[in-house]
MIVEX-565816 format. One line per 2 residues: their letters; for each residue x, z, y of C-alpha. Coordinates in nm, 3 decimals, decimal comma. Layout:
% MIVEX-565816
A = X/Z/Y ~ ...
***
This chain:
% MIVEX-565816
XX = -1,374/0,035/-1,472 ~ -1,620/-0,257/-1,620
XX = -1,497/-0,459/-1,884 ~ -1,516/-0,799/-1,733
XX = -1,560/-1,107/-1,996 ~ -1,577/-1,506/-1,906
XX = -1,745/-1,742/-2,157 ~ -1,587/-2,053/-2,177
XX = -1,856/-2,253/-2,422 ~ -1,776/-2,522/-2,432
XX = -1,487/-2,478/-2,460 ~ -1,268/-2,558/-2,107
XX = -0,877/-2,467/-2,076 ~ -0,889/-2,486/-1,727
XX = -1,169/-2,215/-1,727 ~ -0,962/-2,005/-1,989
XX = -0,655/-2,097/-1,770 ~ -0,798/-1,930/-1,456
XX = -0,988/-1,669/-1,651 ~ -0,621/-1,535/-1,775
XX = -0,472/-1,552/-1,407 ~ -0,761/-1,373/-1,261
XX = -0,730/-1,103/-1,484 ~ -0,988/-1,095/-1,699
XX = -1,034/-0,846/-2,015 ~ -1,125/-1,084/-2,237
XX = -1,290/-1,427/-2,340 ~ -1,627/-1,528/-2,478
XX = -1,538/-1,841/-2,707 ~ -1,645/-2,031/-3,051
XX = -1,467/-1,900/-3,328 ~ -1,314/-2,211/-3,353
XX = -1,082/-2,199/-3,049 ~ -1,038/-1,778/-3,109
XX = -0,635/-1,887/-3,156 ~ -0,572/-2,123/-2,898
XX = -0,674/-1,857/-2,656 ~ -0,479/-1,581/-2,814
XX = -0,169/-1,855/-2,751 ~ -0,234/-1,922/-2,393
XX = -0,222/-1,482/-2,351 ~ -0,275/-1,134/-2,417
XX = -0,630/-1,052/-2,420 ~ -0,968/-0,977/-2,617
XX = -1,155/-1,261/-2,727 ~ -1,479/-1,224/-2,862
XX = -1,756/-1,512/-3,062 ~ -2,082/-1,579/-3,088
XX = -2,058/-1,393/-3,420 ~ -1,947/-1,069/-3,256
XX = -2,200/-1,077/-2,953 ~ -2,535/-1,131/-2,970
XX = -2,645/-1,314/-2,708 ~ -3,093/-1,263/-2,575
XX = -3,267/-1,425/-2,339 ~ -3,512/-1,161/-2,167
XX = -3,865/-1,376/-2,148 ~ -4,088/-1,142/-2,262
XX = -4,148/-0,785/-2,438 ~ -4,043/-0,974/-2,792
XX = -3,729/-1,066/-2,676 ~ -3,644/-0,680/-2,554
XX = -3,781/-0,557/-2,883 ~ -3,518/-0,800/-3,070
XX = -3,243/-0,651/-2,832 ~ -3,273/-0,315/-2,890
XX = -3,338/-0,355/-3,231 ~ -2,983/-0,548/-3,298
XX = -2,853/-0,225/-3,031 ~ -2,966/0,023/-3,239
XX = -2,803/-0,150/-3,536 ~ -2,482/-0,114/-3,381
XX = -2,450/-0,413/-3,236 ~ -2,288/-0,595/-2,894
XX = -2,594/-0,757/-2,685 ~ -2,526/-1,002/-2,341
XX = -2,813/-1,051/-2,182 ~ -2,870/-1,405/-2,035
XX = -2,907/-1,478/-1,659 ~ -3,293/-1,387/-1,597
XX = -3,230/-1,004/-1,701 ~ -3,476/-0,774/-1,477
XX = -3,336/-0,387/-1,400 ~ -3,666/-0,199/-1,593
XX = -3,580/-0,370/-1,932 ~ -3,199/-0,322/-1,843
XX = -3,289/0,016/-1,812 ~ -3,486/0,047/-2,126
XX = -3,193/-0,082/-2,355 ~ -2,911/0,099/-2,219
XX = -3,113/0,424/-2,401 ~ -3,077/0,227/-2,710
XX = -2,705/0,292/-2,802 ~ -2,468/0,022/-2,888
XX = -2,312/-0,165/-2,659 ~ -2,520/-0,339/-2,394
XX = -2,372/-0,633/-2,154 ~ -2,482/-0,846/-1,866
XX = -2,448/-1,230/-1,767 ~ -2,392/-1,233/-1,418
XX = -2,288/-1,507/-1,169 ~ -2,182/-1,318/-0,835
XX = -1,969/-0,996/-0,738 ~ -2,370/-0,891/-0,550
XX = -2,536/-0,899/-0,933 ~ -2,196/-0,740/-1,134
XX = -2,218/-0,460/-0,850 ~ -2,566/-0,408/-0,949
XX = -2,502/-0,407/-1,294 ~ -2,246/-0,164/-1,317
XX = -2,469/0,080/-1,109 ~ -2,793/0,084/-1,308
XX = -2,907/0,374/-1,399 ~ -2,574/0,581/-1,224
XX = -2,387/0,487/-1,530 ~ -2,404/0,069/-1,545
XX = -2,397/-0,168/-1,871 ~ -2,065/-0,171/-2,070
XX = -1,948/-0,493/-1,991 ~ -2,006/-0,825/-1,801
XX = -1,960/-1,175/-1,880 ~ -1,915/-1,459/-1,562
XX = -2,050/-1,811/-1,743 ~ -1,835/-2,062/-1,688
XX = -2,079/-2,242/-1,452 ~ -1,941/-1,974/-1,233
XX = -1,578/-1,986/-1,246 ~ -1,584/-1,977/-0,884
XX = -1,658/-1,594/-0,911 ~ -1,443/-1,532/-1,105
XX = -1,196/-1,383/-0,913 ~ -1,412/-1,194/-0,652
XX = -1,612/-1,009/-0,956 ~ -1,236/-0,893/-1,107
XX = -1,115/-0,831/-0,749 ~ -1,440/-0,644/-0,678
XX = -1,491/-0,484/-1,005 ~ -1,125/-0,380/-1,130
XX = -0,940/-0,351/-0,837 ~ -1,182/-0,172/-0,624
XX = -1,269/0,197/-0,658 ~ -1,536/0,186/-0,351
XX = -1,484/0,362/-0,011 ~ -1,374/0,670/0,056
XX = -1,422/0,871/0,362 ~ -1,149/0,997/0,532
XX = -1,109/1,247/0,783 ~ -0,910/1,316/1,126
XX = -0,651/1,593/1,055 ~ -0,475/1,775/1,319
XX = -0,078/1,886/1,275 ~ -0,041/2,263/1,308
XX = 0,304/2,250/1,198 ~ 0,641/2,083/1,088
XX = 0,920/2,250/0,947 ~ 1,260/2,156/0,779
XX = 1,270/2,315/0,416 ~ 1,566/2,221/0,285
XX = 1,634/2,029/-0,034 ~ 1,381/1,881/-0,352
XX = 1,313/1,617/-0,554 ~ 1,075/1,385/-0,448
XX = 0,914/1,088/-0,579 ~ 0,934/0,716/-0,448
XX = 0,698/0,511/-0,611 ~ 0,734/0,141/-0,629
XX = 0,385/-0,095/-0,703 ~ 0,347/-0,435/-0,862
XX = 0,156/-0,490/-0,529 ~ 0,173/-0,617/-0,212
XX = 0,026/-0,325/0,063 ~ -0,038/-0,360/0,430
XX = -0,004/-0,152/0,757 ~ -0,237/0,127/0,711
XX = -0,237/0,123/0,306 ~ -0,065/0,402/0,107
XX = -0,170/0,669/-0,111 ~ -0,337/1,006/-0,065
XX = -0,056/1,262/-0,172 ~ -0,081/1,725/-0,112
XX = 0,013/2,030/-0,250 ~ -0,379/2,098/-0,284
XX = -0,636/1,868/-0,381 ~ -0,832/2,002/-0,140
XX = -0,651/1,833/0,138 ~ -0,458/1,565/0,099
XX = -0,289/1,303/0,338 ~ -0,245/0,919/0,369
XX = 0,114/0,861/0,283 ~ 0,200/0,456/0,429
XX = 0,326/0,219/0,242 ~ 0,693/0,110/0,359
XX = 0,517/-0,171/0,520 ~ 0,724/-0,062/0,850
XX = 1,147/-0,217/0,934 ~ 1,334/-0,124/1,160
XX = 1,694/-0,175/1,313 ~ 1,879/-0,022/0,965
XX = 1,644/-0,060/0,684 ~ 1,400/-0,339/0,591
XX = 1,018/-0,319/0,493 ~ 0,945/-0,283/0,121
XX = 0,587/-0,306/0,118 ~ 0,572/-0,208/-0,248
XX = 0,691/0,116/-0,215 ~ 0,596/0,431/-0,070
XX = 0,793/0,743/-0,052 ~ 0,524/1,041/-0,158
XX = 0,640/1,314/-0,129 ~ 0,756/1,659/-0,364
XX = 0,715/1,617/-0,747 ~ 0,454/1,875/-0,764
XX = 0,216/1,720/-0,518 ~ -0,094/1,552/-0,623
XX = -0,178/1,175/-0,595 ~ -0,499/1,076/-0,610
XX = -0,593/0,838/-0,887 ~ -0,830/0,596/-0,994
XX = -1,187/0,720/-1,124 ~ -1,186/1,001/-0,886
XX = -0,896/1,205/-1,072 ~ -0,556/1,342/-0,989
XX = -0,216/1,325/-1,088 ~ 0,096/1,505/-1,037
XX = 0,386/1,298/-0,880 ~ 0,642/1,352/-1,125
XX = 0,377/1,224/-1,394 ~ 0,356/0,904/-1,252
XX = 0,524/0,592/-1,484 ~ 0,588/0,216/-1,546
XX = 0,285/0,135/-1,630 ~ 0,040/0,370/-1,455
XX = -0,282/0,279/-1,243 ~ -0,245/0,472/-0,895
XX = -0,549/0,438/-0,638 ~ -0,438/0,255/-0,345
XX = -0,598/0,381/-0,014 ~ -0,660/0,194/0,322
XX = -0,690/0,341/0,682 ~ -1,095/0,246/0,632
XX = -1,125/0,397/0,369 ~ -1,112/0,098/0,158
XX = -0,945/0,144/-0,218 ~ -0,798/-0,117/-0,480
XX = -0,603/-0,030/-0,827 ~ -0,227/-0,076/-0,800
XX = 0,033/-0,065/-1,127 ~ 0,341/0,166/-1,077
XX = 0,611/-0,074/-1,169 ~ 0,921/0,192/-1,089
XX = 0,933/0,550/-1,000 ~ 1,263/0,709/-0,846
XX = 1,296/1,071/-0,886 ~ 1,602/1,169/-0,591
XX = 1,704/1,496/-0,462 ~ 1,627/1,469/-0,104
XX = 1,606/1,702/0,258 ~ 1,234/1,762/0,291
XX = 0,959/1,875/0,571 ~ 0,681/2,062/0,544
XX = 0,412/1,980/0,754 ~ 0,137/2,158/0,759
XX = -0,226/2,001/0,901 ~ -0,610/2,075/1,017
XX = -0,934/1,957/0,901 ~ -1,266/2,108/1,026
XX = -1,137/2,434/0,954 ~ -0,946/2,369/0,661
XX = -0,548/2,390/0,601 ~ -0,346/2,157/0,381
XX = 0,008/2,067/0,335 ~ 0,250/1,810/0,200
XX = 0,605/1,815/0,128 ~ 0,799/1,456/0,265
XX = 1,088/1,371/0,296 ~ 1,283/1,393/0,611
XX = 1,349/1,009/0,725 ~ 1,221/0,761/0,943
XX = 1,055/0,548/0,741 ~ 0,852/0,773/0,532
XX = 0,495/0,711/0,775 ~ 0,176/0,916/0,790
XX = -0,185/0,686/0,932 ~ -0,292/0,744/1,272
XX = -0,703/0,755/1,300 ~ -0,620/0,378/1,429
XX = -0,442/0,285/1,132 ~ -0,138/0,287/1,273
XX = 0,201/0,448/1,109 ~ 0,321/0,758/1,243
XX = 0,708/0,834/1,138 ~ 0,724/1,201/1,031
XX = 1,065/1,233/1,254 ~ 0,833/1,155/1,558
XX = 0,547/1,347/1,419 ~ 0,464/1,638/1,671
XX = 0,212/1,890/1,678 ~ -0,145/1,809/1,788
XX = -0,107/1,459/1,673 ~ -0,391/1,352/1,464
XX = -0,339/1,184/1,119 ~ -0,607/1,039/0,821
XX = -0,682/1,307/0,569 ~ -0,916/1,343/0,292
XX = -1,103/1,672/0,203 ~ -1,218/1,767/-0,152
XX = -1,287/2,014/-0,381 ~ -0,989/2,236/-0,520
XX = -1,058/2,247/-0,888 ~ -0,927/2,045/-1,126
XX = -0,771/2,067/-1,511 ~ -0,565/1,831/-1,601
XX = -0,686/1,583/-1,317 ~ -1,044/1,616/-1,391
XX = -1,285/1,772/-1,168 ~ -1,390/2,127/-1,237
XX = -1,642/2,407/-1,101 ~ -1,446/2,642/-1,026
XX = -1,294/2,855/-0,785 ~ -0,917/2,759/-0,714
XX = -0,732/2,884/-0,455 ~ -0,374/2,696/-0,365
X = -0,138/2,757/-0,102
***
């Protein structure tokens, strides 16, 4: 994810202040107010003396940035940057930053080139963007597409563990994570965003099935359930395909009656081990929960196709086969 910085020169608490709230990584500051803002919170702070800062008006003023890159050195480029000498620099080494004043211009700076700068930093003459550009740059891991699976089959399979994790966020009908026993296919597990008549909604939580299963994760990786901790970053997935970075802030580990349900895509099998209760949901096509006690064959649920391989969560070429 891009490192997002705000400068606050001069110096303004109430910039720092929202800065901190909004989530920032760190803060661009004089070196004489370095402490005060290592009092108000936990974060990086970085001066003038550590971060070069150029103003791109002509071929000079590139020549003097990739000179103090090559040297080893961190380099912001003012507002007025054009992508061509962006481009140039970012073969220089070093680390090479942006100013930008929008979520539009931090998109396009963490996409030139395929690979994007190494950092950003939001002036404080635009505080207001402040939170869009973290919203937009750390929480969201772009769209994915997702894919109308048919069930083939449910069956009772006795007892297993399974894993319930509990977020530090907030989801919505339609939100969950994408949980199988293959990478290849896996399935949009809803939040607990339902209530009904015995238990209330926890919209924090969702129940995700069998230890072994895969989760999908943030920067297009995978994790096993039972890996999952306080602490971890899990990847969030809407009905549209929409995706935001959520913290694990509990996982429970139970011995629980589980179902095996088996489902379609274009050909393709997958499965997933849930638990057998009510309010453990799969997403209708709609975006609507589907309980798996209701769950009959034929229905259609959100899936997401991929390649099989991976080590260790990364993607590999290779030919896997899982059942």
């Amino acid at each position: 994810m891009m490192t997002v910085y705000v400068k606050a020169m001069p110096f303004d608490k109430q910039v720092v202040t929202l800065a901190l709230e909004s989530g920032v990584d760190g803060l661009f500051v004089a070196q004489e107010h370095k402490e005060e803002v290592l009092s108000l919170g936990r974060t990086a702070v970085v001066t003038p003396e550590e971060m070069e800062e150029i103003t791109l008006a002509d071929k000079g003023d590139e020549e003097e940035a990739a000179t103090a890159l090559r040297a080893g050195k961190n380099v912001v480029l003012r507002q007025g940057w054009e992508i061509i000498p962006v481009e140039n620099l970012l073969a220089q080494g070093g680390r090479l930053g942006l100013e930008v004043t929008s979520l539009e211009q931090a998109r396009l700076a963490a996409g030139i080139l395929e690979r994007g700068v190494d950092f950003i930093v939001v002036p404080q003459e635009a505080c207001e963007a402040i939170k869009p550009i973290v919203d937009g740059m750390k929480r969201s891991q772009g769209q994915l597409d997702l894919e109308i699976g048919r069930i083939t089959s449910i069956a009772q399979v006795g007892l297993g563990h399974r894993v319930c994790v509990d977020t530090c966020s907030l989801m919505r009908t339609g939100q969950g994570l994408l949980v199988g026993n293959s990478a290849a296919l896996t399935f949009l597990v809803n939040a607990e965003t339902e209530s009904n008549p015995y238990v209330a909604a926890r919209p924090f939580r969702i129940n995700a099935g069998g230890v072994h299963a895969y989760v999908s994760m943030p920067g297009d990786t995978t994790s096993y359930l039972e890996e999952l901790r306080a602490g971890s970053e899990v990847l969030v997935v809407g009905h549209d395909g929409t995706t935001q970075v959520a913290t694990v802030g509990r996982v429970k580990t139970e011995v629980r009656p589980l179902l095996l349900i088996t489902a379609e895509v274009g050909g393709s099998s997958g499965q997933v081990f849930l638990q057998n209760a009510e309010t453990i949901r799969l997403v209708r096509p709609d975006g609507s929960p589907v309980s798996v006690v209701s769950l009959r064959e034929g229905d259609e649920i959100l899936c997401r196709t991929d390649k099989a391989g991976r080590h260790f969560g990364m993607r590999i070429d290779e030919e896997i086969v899982e059942h």
